[in-house]
Backbone as CSV, one residue per row, in Angstrom:
resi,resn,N_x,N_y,N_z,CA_x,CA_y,CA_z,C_x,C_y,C_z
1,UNK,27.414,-7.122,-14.368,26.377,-7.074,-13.329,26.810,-6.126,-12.220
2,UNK,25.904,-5.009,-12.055,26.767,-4.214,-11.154,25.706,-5.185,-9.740
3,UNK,26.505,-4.713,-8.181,26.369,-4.926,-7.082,24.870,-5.370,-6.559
4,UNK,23.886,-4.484,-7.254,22.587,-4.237,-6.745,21.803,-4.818,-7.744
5,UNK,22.505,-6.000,-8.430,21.477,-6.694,-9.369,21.587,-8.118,-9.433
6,UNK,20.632,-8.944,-9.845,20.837,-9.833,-10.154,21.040,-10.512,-11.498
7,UNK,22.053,-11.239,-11.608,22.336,-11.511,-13.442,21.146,-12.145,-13.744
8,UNK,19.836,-12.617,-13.400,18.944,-13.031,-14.275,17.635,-12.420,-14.014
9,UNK,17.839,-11.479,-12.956,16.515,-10.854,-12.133,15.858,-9.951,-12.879
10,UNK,15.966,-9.877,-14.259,14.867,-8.756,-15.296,13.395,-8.663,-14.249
11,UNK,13.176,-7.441,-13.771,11.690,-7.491,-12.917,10.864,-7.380,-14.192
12,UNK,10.910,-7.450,-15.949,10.247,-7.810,-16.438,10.275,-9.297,-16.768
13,UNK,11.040,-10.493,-16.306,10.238,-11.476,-16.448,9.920,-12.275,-15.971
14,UNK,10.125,-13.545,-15.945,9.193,-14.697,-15.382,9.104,-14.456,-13.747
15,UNK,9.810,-13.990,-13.088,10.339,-14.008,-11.675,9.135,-13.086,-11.289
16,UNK,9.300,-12.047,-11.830,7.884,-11.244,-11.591,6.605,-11.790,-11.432
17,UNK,6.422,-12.099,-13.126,4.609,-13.060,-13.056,4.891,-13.952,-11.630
18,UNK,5.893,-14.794,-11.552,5.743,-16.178,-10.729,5.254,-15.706,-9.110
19,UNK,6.080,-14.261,-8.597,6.008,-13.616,-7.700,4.445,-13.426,-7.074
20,UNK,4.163,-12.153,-8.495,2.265,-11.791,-8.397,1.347,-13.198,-8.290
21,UNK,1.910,-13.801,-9.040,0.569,-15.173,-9.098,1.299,-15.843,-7.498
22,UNK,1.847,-15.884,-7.426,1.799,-16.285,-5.766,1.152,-15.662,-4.769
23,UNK,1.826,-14.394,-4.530,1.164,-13.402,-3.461,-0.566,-13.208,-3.530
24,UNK,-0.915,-13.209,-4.767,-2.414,-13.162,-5.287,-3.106,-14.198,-4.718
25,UNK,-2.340,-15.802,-4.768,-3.036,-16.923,-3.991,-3.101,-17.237,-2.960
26,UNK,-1.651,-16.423,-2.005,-2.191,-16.411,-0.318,-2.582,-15.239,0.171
27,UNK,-2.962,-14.545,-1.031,-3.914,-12.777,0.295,-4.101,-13.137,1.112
28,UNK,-5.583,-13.660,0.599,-6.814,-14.103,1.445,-6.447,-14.949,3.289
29,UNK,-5.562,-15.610,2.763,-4.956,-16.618,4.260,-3.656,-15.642,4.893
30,UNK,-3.205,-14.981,4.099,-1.916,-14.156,5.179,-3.287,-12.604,5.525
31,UNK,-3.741,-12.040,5.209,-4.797,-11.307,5.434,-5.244,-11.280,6.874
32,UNK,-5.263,-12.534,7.122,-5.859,-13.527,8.410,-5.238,-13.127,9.848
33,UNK,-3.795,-12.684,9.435,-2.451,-12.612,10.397,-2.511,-10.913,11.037
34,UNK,-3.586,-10.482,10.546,-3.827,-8.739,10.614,-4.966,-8.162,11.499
35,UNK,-4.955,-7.103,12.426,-6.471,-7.009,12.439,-7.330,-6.759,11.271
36,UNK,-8.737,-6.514,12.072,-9.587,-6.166,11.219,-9.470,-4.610,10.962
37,UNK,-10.629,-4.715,10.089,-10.955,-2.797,9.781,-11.271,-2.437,10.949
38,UNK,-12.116,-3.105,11.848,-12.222,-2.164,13.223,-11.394,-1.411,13.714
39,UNK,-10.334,-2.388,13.934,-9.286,-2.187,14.825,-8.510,-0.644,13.839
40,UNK,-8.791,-0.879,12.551,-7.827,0.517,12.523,-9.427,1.690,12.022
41,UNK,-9.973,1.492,12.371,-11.319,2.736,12.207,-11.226,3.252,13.827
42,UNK,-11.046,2.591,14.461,-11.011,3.024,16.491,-9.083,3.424,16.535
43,UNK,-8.677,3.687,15.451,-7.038,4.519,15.195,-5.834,3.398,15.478
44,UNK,-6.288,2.258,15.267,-5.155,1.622,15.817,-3.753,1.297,14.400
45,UNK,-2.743,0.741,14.885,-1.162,1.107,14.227,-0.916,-0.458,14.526
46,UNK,0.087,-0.755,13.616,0.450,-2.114,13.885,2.166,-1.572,13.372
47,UNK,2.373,-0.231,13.376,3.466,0.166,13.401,4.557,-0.373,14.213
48,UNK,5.700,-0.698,14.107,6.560,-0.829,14.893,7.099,0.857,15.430
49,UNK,7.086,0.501,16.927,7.642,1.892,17.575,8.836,2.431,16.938
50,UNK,9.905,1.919,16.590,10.939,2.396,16.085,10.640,3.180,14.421
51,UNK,10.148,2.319,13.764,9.761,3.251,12.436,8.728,4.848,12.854
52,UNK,8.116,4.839,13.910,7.304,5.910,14.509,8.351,6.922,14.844
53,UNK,9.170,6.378,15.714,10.265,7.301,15.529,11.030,8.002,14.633
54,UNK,11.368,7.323,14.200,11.933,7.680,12.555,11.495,8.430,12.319
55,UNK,10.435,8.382,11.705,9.176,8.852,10.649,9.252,10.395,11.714
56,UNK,8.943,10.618,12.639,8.606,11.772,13.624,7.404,11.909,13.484
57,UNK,6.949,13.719,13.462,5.778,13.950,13.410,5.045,13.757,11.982
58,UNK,4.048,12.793,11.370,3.757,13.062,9.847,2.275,13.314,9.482
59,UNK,1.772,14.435,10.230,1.148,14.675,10.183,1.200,15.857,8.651
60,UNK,-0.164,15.401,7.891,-0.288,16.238,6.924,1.355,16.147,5.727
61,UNK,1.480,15.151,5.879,3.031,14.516,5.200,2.222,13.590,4.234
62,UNK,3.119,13.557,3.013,2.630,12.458,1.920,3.576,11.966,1.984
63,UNK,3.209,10.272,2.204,3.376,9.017,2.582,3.540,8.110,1.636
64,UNK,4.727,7.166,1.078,4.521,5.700,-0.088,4.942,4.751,0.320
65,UNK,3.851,3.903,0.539,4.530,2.661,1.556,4.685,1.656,0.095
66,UNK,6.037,1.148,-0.083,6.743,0.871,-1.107,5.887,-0.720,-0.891
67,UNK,5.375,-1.916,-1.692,4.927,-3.295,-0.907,4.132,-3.021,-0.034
68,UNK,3.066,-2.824,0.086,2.495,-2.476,1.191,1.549,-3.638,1.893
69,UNK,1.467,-4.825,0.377,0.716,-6.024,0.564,-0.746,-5.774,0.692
70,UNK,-1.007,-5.885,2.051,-2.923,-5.727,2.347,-3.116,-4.735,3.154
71,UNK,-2.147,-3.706,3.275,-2.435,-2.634,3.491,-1.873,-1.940,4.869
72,UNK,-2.106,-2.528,5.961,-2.245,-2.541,7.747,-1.362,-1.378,7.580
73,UNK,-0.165,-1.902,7.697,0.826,-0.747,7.494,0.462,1.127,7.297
74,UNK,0.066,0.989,5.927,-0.420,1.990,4.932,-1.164,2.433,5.749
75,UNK,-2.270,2.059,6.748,-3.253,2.198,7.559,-2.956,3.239,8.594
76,UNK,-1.955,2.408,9.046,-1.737,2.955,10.500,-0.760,4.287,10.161
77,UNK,0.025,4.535,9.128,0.256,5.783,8.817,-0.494,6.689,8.421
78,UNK,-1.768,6.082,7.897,-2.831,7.168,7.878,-3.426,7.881,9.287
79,UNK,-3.264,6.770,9.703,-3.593,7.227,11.342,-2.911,8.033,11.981
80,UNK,-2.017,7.874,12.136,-0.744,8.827,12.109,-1.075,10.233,11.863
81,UNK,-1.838,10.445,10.954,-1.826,11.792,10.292,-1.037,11.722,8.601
82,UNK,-0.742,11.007,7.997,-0.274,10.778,6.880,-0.949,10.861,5.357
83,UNK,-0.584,11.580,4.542,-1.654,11.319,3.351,-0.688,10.028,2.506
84,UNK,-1.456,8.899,2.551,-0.781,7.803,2.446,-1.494,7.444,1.295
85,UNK,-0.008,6.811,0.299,-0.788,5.869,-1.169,0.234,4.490,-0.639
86,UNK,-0.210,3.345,-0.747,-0.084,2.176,-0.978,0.463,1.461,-2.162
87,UNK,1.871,0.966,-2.462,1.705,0.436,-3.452,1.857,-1.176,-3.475
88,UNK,1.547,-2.251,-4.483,1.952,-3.233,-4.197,1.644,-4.095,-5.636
89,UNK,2.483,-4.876,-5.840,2.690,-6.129,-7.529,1.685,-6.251,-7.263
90,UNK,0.557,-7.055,-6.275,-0.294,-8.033,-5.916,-1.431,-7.430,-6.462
91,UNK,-2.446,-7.534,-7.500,-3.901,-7.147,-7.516,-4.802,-7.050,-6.428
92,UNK,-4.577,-8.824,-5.894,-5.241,-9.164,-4.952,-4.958,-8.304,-3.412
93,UNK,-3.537,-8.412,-3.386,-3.294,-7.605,-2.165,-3.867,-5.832,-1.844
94,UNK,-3.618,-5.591,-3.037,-4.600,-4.251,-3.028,-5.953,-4.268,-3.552
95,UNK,-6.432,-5.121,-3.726,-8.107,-5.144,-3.348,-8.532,-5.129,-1.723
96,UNK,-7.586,-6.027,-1.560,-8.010,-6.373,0.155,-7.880,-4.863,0.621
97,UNK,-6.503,-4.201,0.164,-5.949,-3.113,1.252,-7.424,-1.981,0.938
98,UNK,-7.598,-1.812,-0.173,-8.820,-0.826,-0.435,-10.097,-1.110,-0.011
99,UNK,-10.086,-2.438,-0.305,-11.838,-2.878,0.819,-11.597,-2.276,2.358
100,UNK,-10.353,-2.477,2.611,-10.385,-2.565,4.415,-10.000,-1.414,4.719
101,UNK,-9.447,-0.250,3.844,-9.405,1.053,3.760,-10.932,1.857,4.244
102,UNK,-11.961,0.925,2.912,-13.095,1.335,2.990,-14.071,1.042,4.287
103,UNK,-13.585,0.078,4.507,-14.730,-0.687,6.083,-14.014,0.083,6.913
104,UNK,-13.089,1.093,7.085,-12.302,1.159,8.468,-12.823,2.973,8.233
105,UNK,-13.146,3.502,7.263,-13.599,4.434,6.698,-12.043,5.708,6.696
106,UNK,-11.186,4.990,6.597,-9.682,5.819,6.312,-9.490,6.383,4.834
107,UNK,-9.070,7.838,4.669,-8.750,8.377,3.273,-7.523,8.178,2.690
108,UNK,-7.312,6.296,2.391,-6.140,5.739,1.498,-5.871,5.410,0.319
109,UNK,-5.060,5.982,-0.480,-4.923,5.086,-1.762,-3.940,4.143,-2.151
110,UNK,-4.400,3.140,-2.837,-3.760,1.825,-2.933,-3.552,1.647,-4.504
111,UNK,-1.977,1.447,-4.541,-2.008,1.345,-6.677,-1.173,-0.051,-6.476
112,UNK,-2.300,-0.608,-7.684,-0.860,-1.820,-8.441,-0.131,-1.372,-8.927
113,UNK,1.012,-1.462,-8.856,2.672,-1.176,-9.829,3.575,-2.006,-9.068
114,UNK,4.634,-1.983,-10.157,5.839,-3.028,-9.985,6.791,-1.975,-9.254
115,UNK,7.928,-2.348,-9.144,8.904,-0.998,-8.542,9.546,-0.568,-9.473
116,UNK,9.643,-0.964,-10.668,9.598,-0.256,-12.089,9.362,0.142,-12.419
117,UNK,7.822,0.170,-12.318,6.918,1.064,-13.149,6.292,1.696,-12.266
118,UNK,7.214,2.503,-11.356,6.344,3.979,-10.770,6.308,4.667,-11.051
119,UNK,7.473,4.876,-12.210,7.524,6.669,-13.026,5.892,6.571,-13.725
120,UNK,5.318,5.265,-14.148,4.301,5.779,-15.098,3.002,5.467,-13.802
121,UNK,3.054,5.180,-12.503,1.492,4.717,-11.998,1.804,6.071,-10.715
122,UNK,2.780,6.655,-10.571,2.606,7.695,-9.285,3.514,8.808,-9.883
123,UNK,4.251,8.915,-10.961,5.583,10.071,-10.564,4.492,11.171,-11.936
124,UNK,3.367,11.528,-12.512,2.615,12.208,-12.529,2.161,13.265,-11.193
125,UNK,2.192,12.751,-10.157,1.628,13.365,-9.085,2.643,14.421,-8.541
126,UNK,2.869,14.819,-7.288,3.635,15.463,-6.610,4.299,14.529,-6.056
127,UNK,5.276,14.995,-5.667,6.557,14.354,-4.928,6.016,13.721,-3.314
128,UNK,6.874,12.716,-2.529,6.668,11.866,-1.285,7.929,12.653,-0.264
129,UNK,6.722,13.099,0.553,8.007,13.324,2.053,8.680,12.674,2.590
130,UNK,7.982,10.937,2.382,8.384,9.955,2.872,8.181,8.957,2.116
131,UNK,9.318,7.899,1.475,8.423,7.006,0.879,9.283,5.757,1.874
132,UNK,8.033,4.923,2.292,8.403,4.036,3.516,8.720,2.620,2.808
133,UNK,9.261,1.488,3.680,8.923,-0.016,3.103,9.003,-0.752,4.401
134,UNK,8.493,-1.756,4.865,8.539,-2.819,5.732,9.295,-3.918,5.831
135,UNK,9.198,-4.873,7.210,10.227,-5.858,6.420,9.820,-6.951,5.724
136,UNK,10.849,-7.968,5.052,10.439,-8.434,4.141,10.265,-7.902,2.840
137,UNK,10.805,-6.971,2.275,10.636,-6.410,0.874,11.434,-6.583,0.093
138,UNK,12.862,-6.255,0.508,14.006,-6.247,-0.145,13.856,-7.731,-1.140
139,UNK,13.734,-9.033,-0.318,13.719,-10.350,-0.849,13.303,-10.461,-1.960
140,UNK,12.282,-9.607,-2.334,11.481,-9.675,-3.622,12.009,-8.635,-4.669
141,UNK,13.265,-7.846,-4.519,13.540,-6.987,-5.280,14.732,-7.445,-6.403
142,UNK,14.011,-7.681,-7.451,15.467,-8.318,-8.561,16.122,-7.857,-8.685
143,UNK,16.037,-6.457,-8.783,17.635,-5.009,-9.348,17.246,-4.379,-8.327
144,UNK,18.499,-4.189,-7.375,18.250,-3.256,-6.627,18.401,-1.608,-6.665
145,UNK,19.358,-1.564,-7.985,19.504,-0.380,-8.060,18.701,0.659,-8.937
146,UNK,17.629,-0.324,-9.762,16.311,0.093,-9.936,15.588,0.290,-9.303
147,UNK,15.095,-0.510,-8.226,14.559,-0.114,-6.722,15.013,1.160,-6.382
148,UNK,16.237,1.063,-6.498,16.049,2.404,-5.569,16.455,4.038,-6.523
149,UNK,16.673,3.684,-7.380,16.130,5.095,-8.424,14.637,5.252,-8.287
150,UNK,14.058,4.078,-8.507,12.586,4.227,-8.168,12.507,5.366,-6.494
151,UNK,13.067,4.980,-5.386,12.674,5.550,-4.192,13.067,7.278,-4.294
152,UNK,14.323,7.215,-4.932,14.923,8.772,-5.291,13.730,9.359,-6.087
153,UNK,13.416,8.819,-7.452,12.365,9.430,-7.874,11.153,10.095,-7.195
154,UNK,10.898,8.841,-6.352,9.596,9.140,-5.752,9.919,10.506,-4.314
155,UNK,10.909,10.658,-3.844,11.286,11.866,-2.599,10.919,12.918,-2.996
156,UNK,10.594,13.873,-2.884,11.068,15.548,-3.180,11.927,15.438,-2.566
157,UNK,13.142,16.520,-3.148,13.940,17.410,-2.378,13.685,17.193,-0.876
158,UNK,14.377,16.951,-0.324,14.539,16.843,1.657,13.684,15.790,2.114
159,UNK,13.017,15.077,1.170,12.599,13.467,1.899,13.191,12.620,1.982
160,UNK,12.676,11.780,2.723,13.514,10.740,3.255,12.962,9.320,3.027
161,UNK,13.891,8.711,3.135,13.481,6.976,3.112,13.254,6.303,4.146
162,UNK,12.298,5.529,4.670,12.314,4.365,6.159,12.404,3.237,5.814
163,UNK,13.803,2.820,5.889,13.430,1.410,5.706,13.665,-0.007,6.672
164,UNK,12.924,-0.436,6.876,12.997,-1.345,8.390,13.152,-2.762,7.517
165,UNK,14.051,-3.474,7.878,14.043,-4.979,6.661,14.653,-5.982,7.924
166,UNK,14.343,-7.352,7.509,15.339,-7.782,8.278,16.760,-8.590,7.720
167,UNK,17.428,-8.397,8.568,19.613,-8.104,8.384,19.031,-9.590,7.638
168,UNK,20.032,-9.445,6.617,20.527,-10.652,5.892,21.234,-11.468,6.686
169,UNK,22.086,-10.948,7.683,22.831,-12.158,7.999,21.632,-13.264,8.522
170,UNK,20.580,-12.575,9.455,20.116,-13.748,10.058,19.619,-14.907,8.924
171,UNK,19.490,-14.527,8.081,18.381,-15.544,6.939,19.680,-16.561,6.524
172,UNK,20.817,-16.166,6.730,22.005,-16.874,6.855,21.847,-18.094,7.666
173,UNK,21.406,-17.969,8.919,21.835,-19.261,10.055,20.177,-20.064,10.588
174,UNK,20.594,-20.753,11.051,19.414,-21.656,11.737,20.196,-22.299,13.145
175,UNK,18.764,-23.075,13.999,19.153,-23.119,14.971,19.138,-24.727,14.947
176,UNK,20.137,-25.680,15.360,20.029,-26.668,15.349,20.581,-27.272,16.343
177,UNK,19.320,-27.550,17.329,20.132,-29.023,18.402,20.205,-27.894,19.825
178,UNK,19.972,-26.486,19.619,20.328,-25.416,20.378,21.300,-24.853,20.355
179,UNK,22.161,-24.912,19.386,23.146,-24.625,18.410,22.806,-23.365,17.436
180,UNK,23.820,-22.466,17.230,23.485,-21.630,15.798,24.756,-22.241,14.825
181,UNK,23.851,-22.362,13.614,24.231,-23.356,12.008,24.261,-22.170,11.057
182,UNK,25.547,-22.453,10.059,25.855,-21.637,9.017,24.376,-22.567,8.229
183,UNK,23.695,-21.765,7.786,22.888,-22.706,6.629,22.783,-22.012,5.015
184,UNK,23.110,-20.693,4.982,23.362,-19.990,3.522,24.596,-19.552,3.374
185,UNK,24.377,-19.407,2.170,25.857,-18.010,2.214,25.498,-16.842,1.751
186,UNK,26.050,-15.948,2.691,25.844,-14.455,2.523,26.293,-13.495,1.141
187,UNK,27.312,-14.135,0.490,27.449,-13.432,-0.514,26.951,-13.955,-1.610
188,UNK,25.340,-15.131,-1.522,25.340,-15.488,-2.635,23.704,-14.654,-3.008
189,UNK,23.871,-14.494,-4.468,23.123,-13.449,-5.121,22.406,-13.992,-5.860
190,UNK,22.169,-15.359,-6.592,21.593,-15.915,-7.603,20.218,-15.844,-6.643
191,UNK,19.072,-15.815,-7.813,17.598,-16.379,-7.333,17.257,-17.829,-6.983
192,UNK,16.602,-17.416,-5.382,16.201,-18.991,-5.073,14.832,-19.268,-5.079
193,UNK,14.085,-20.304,-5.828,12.916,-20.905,-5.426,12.563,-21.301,-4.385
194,UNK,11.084,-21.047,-4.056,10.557,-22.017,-2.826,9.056,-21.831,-3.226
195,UNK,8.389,-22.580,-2.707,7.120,-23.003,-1.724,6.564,-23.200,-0.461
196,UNK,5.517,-22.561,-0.040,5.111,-22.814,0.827,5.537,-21.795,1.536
197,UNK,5.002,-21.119,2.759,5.468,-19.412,3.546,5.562,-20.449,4.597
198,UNK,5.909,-19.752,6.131,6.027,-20.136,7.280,5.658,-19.054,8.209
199,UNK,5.800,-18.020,7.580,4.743,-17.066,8.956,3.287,-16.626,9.356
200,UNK,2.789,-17.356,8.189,1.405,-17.260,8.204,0.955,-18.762,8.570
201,UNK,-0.663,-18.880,9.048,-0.997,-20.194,8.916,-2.035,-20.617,8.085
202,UNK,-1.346,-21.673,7.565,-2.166,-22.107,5.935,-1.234,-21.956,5.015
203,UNK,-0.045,-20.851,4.948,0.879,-20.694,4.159,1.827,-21.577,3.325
204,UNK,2.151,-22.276,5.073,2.989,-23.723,4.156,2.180,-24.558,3.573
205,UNK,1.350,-24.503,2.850,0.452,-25.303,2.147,0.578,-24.854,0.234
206,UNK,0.747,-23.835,0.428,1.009,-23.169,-0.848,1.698,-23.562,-1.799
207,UNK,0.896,-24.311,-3.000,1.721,-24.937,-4.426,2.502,-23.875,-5.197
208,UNK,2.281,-22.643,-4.820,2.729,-21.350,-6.071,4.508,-21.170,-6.224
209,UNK,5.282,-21.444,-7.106,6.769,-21.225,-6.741,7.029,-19.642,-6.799
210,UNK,7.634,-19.198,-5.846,7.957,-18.007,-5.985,9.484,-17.752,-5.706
211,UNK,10.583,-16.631,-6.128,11.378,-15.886,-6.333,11.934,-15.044,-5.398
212,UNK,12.921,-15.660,-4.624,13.329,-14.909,-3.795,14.939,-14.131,-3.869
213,UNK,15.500,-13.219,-3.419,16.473,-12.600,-3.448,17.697,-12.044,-2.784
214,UNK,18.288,-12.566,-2.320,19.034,-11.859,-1.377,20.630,-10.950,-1.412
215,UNK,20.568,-9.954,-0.784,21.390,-8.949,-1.020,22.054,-8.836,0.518
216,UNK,23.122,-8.021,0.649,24.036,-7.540,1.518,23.830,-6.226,1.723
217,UNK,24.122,-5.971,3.092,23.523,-4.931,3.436,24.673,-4.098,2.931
218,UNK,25.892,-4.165,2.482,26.536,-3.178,1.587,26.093,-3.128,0.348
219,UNK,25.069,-4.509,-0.206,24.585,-4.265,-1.205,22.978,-3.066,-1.491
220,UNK,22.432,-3.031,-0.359,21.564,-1.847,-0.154,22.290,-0.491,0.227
221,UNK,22.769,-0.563,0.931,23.626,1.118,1.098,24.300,1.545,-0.388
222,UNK,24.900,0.721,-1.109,25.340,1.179,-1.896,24.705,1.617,-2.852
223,UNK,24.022,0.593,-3.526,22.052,1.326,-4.086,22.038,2.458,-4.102
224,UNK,21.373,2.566,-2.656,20.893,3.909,-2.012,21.780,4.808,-2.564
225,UNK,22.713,4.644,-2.128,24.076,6.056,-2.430,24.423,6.392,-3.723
226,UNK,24.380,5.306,-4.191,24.585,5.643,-5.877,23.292,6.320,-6.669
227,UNK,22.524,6.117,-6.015,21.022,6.812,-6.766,20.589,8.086,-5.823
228,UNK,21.557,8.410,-5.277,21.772,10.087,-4.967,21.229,10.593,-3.500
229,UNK,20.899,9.154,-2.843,20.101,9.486,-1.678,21.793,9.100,-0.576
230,UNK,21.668,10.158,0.597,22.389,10.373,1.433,22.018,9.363,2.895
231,UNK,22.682,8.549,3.119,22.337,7.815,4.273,22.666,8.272,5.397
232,UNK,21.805,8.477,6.513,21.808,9.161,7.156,21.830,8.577,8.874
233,UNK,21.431,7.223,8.621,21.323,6.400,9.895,20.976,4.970,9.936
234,UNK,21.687,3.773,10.174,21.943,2.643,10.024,21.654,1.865,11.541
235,UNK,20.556,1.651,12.320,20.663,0.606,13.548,20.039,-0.391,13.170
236,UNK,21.170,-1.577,14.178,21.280,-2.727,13.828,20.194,-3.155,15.078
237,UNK,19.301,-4.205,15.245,18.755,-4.901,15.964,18.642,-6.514,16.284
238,UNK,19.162,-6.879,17.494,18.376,-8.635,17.656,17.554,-8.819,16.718
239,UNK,17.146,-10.424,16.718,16.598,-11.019,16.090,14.755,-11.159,17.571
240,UNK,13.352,-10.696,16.367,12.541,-11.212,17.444,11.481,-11.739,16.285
241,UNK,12.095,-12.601,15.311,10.996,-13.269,14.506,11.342,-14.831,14.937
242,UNK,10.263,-14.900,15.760,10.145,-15.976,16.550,9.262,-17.106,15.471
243,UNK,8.425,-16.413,14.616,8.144,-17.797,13.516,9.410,-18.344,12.811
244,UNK,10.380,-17.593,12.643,11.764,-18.587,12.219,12.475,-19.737,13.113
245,UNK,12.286,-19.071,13.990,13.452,-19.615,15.082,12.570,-20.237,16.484
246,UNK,11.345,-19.969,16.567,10.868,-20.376,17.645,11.443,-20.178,19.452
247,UNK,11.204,-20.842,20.016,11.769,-21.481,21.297,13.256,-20.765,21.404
248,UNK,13.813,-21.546,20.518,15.286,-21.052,19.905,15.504,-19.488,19.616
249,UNK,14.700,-18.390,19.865,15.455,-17.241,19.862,16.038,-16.967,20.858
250,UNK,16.247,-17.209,21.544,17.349,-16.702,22.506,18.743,-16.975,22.564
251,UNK,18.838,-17.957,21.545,20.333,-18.195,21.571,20.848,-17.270,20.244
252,UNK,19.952,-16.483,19.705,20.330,-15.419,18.014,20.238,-14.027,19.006
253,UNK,20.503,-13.655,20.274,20.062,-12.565,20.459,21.395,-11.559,20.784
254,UNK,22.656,-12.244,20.004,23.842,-12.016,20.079,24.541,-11.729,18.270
255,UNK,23.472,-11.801,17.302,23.572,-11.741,16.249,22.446,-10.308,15.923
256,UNK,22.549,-9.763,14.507,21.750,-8.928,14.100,20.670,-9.418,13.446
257,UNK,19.453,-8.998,13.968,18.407,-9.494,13.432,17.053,-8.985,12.251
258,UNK,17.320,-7.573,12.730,16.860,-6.751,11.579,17.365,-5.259,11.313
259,UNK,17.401,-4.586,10.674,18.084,-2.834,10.809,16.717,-1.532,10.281
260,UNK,16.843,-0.766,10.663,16.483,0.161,10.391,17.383,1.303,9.988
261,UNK,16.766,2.086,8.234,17.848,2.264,7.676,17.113,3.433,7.246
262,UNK,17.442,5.094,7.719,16.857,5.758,7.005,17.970,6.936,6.135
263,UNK,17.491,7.771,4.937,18.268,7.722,3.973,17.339,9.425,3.506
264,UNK,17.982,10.508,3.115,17.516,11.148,2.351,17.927,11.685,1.222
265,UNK,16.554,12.850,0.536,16.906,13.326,-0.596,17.453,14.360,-0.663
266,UNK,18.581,14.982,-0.769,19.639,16.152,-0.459,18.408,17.490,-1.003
267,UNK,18.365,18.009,-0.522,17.355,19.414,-0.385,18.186,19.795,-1.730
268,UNK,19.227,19.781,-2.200,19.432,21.106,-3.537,19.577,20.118,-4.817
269,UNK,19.147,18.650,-4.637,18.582,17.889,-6.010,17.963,19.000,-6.702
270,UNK,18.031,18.941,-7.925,17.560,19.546,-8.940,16.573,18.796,-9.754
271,UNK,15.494,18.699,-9.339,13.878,17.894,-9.803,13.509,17.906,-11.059
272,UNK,13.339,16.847,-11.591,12.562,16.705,-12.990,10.918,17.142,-12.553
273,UNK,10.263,18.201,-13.668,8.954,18.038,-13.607,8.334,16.159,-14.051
274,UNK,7.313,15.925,-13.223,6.966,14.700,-13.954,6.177,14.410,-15.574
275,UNK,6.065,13.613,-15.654,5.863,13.605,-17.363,4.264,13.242,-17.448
């Protein structure tokens, strides 16, 4: 098992289906947690400022927001100036993202594919200046070092990666009594079950078991590096996901809470035509 995998995490099996048939049954209620199409037809971003930075100017730039879920994201880089495709497991999640593409009257495209199978649903096309991801993604990634051949694939020559996630350590601790509690362990790699979400509302209601994953952030850099992409900038940030921790964030604001991690494709790669 090398570093960036999991010994049972085949993204062809069960972990996958169990994944999609989940995400498919709370669209509709995490959907809820977003604006509307208005809000991004009158140009609005639900971007975080720091990935804006990153990213710089992307205007007239082709854009792959890796998970993109129901879209918002994908959106607001269109806004941006971005020629943006969307990808995401979820059917459902990209129905929503393309309806609300359409009501907001933005020129986005949205594909189902796994992070496996992008050579056959996007690497036909031209190459990504940028291919982006949000946080929360990594969790769902069984092999990481398939993931991220997938992201190399998808760069041209001199693109780059954004990736904003949040730090493993925090998913490590909890707050108890006003106290911070060891409650995981960081070097453990096996897949965990659960039910029920907590950042949405209606979420914790959810019968669907789904597949979660966790990696080390030497276990993403190394990924990255081994699949030919050059890392280029690593900041660490507080913790401000206050649906975890509530009340209680202020005593995590001495720990790392999420990173922003961007990464490129060395300009003298030598490119496969696509197939």
């Amino acid at each position: 098992m090398s570093a960036g995998s999991s010994e049972s995490g085949d993204p062809g099996n069960s972990f996958t289906a169990a994944n999609r048939a989940a995400w498919d049954a709370i669209a509709d209620k995490r959907q809820k947690i977003w604006p509307p199409a208005g809000f991004f037809a009158e140009g609005g971003s639900v971007l975080d400022r720091r990935d804006r930075e990153a990213a710089g100017d992307v205007r007239g730039l082709r854009l792959c927001h890796l998970q993109c879920g129901s879209g918002e994201e994908a959106l607001s880089w269109a806004n941006a100036g971005a020629e943006v495709t969307g990808v995401d497991i979820s059917p459902k999640q990209i129905e929503l993202a393309t309806a609300k593409a359409k009501a907001a009257g933005i020129s986005a495209e949205f594909v189902v594919a796994d992070v496996d199978a992008l050579s056959e649903a996007l690497l036909r096309r031209e190459w990504f200046d940028i291919v982006y991801t949000g946080g929360g993604a990594l969790v769902w990634i069984p092999d990481l070092d398939r993931w991220a051949a997938s992201v190399h694939r998808l760069l041209k020559p001199g693109g780059r990666f954004i990736c904003r996630e949040e730090h493993p350590v925090i998913a490590c601790v909890e707050v108890r009594e006003g106290s911070i509690a060891l409650a995981e362990d960081y070097f453990e790699r096996q897949p965990q079950p659960a039910t029920g979400w907590l950042h949405f509302p209606g979420g914790e209601n959810a019968t669907e078991t789904y597949w979660g994953f966790t990696w080390t952030l030497g276990d993403i850099m190394t990924s990255l590096a081994q699949a030919g992409l050059r890392i280029e900038r690593l900041a660490e940030f507080p913790s401000t996901a206050a649906w975890r921790f509530g009340d209680d964030l202020e005593h995590l604001q001495k720990l790392p809470g999420s990173f922003l991690l961007v990464a490129s494709k060395p300009q003298d790669t030598i490119q496969q035509a696509p197939a």
